[in-house]
C-alpha positions in Angstrom: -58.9 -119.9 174.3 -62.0 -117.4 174.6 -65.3 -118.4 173.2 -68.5 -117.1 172.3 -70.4 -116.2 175.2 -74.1 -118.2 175.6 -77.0 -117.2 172.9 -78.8 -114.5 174.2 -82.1 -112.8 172.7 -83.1 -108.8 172.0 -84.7 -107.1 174.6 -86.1 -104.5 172.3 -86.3 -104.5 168.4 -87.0 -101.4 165.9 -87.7 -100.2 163.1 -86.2 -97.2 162.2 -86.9 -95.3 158.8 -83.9 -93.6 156.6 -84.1 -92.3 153.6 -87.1 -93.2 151.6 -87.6 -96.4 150.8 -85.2 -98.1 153.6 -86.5 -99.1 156.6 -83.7 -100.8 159.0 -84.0 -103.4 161.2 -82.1 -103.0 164.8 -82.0 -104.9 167.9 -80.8 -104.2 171.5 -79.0 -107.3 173.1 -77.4 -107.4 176.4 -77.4 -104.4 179.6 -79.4 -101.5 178.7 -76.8 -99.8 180.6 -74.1 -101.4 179.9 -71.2 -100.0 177.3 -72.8 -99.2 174.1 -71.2 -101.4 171.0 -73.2 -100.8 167.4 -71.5 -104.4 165.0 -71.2 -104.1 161.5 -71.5 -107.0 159.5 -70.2 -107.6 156.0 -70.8 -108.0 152.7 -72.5 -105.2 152.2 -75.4 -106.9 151.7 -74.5 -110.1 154.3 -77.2 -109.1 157.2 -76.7 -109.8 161.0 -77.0 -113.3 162.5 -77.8 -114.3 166.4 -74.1 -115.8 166.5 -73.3 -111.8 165.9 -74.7 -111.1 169.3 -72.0 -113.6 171.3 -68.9 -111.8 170.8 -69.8 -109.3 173.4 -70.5 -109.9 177.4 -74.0 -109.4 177.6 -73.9 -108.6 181.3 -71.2 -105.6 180.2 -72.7 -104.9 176.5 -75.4 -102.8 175.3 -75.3 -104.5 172.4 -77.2 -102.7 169.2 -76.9 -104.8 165.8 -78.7 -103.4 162.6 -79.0 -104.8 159.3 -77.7 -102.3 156.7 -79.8 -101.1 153.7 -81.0 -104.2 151.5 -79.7 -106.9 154.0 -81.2 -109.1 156.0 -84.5 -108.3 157.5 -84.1 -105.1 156.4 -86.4 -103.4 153.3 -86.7 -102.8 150.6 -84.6 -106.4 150.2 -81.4 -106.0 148.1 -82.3 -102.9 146.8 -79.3 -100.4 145.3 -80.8 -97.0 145.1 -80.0 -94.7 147.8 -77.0 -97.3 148.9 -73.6 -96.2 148.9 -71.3 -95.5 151.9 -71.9 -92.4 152.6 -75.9 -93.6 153.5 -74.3 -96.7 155.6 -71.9 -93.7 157.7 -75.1 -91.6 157.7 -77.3 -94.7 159.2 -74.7 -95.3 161.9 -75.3 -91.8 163.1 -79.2 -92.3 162.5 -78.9 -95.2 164.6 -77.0 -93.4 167.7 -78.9 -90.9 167.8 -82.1 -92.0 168.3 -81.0 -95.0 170.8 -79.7 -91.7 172.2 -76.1 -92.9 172.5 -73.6 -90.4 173.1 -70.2 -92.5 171.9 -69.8 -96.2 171.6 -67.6 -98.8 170.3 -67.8 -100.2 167.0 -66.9 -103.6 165.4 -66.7 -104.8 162.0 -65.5 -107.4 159.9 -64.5 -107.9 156.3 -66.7 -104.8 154.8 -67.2 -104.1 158.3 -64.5 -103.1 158.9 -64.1 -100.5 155.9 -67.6 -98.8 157.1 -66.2 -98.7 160.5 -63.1 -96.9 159.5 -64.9 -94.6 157.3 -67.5 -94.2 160.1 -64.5 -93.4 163.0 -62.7 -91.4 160.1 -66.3 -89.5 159.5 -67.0 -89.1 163.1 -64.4 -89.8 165.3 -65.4 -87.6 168.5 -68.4 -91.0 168.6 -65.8 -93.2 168.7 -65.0 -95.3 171.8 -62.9 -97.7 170.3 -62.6 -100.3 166.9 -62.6 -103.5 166.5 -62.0 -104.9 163.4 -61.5 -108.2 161.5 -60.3 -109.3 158.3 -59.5 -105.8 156.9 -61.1 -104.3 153.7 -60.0 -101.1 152.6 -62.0 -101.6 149.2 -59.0 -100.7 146.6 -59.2 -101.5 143.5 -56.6 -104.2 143.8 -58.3 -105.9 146.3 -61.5 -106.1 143.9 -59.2 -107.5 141.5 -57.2 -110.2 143.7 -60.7 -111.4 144.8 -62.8 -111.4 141.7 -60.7 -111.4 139.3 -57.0 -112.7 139.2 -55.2 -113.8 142.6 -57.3 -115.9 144.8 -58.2 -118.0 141.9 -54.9 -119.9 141.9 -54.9 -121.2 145.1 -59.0 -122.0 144.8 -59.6 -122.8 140.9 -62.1 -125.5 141.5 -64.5 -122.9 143.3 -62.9 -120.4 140.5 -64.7 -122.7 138.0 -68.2 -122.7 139.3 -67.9 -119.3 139.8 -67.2 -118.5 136.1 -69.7 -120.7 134.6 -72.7 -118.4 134.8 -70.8 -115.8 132.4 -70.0 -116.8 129.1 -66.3 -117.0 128.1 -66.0 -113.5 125.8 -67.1 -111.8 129.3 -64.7 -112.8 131.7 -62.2 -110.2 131.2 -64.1 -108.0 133.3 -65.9 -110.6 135.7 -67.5 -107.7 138.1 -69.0 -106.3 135.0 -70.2 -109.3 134.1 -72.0 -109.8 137.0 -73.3 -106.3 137.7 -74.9 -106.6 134.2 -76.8 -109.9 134.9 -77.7 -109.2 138.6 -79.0 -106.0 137.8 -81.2 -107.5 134.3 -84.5 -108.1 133.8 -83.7 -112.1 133.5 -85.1 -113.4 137.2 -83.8 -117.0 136.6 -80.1 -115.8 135.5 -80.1 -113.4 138.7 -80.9 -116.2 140.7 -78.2 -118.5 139.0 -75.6 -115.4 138.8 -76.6 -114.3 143.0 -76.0 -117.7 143.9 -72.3 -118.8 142.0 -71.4 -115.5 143.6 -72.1 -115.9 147.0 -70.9 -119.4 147.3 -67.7 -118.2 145.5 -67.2 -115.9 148.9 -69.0 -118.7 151.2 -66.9 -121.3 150.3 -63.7 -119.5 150.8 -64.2 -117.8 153.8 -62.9 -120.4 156.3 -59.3 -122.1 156.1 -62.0 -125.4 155.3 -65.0 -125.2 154.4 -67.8 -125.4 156.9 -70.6 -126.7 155.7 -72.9 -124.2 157.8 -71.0 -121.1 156.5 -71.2 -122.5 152.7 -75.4 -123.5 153.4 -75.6 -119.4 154.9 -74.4 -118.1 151.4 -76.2 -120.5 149.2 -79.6 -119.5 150.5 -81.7 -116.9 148.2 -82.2 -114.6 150.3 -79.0 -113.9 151.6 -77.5 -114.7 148.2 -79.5 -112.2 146.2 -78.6 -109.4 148.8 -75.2 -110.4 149.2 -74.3 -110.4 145.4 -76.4 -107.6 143.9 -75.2 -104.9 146.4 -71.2 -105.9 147.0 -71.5 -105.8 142.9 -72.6 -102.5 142.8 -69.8 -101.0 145.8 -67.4 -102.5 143.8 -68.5 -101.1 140.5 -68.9 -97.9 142.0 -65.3 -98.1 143.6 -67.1 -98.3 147.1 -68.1 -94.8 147.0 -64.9 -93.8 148.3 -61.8 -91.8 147.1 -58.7 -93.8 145.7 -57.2 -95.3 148.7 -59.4 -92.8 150.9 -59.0 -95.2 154.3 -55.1 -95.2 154.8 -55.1 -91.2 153.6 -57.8 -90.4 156.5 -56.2 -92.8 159.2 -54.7 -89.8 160.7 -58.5 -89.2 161.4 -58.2 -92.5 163.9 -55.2 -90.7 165.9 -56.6 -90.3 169.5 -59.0 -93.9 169.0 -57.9 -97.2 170.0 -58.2 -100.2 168.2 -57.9 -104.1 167.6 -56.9 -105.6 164.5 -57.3 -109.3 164.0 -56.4 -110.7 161.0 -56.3 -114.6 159.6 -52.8 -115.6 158.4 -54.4 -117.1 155.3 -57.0 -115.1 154.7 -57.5 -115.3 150.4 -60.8 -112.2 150.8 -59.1 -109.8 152.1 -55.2 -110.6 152.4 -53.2 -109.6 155.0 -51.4 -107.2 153.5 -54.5 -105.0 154.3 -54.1 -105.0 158.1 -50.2 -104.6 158.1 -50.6 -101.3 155.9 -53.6 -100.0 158.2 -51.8 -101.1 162.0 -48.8 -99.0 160.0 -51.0 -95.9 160.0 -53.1 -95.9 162.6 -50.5 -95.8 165.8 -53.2 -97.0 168.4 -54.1 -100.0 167.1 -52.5 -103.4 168.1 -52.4 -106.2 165.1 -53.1 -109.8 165.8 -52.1 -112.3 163.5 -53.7 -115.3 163.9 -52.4 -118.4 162.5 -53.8 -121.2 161.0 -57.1 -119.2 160.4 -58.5 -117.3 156.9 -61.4 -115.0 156.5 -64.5 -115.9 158.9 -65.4 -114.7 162.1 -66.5 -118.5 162.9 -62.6 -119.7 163.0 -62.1 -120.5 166.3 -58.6 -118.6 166.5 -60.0 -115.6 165.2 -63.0 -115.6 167.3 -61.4 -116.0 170.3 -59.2 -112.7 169.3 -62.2 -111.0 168.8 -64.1 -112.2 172.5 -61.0 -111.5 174.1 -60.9 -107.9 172.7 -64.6 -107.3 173.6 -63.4 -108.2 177.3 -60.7 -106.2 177.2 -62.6 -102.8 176.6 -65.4 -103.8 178.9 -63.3 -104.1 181.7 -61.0 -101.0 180.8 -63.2 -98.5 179.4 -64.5 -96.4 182.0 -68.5 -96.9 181.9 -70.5 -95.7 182.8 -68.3 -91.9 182.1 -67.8 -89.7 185.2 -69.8 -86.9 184.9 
């Protein structure tokens, strides 16, 4: 079984303005010259860690990681204007550009994955290769099964603690709910509400729980970035068309990719992955069992590493001229 390689640290670190008032942070891991690989976390709103930086070969991988608008050590912090989709994809290209990277491969989890597909489907002539995990194609169902009916059977202890900061008449709509109270003026109930809603996601994300995953989304500033800007995607529908991914996956014809999917993942079932592997010819679909949402299960991991070794040692890099 494939691991994570050793921790390794940035050799260079920016920080590259968008559109006002977002400044990004990005780092450079890895072989300057080595195949270029942008990662995507999740969320949005989650924000890169250093474990993000071990799924790749560093002697192989130029390695670029960025944390998308409002997350991490990005600014302003968990901020929704000028965030939608369409300035993540935009970003992306930002971020190429002026690392002055012609094409490179890209890989995503959970919402990573959607902003990859959208980004290959957007600009697929940049596109080396995907690789994605635990897919999100950001339908409304899958808003629903998450947050509102669905994975609440199988989890309705966590279900409880995640209802308790809205009051009973509100939970028809719970995304509502929240939107409302993470976006008020009340500082104290957007703490409470940013919290119960990142622990809801934290403590479901592994097949059982891990106390360092669950400790990650109960701290404030990853919570408060996390809830306030995956609430507003999903009240906005993600920004995308109805069911925009699987209609533009003919976008994805000429681009390989890796799917690797949890058996019993309860985020993002895995119904999402079969329907996208049944669209996009090119990719291959692994299943792996006994294993739910996180990157951190040690099945799914190894998946990833041994897909990040795979195109390292079969893409041709650098190009012949």
């Amino acid at each position: 079984m494939a691991t994570l390689y050793p921790p390794t640290e940035p050799y260079a670190q920016h920080r590259i303005a968008v559109a006002a008032p977002h400044v990004l942070h990005v780092e450079e891991c890895g072989n300057p010259r080595g195949l270029p690989v942008v990662f995507l976390h999740g969320g949005p709103g989650a924000g890169c860690e250093p474990y993000h930086r071990r799924f790749f070969d560093p002697a192989r991988y130029r390695i670029v990681l960025f944390d998308q608008r409002g997350a991490g050590r990005s600014v302003p912090h968990a901020a929704l204007d000028g965030n939608t989709t369409a300035d993540l994809v935009a970003d992306i290209e930002h971020i190429r550009a002026h690392l002055n990277i012609e094409r490179w491969l890209v890989f995503g989890g959970s919402w990573g994955s959607t902003l990859a597909l959208v980004y290959g489907e957007t600009h697929p002539e940049r596109v080396l290769g995907l690789i994605l995990r635990g897919i999100f194609l950001c339908r409304p169902m899958e808003i629903r099964w998450f947050y509102q009916e669905g994975a609440n059977w199988v989890y309705p202890d966590y279900w409880q603690d995640f209802m308790a900061p809205i009051p009973e008449a509100d939970r028809g709509d719970m995304v509502g709910a929240y939107y409302r109270r993470l976006t008020g003026p009340d500082e104290d109930e957007r703490r409470r509400c940013a919290r119960a809603w990142s622990l809801w996601e934290g403590r479901t994300a592994n097949l059982s729980p891990r106390k360092e995953v669950v400790d990650f989304f109960a701290l404030t500033h990853t919570a408060m970035a996390l809830s306030r800007i995956e609430c507003h995607y999903f009240m906005h529908g993600a920004f995308l068309r109805d069911n925009q991914i699987l209609a533009d996956a003919h976008r994805l014809a000429h681009i390989p990719g890796v799917i690797v999917q949890g058996r019993y993942d309860l985020i993002c079932p895995m119904r999402n992955a079969w329907e996208l592997h049944a669209a996009w010819p090119r990719s291959t679909l692994t299943v792996v069992p006994e294993a739910a949402h996180s990157a951190a299960e040690p099945g799914i991991t190894s998946a990833l590493v041994e897909a990040t070794d795979t195109f390292a040692r079969d893409t041709r890099w650098p190009p012949t001229p």
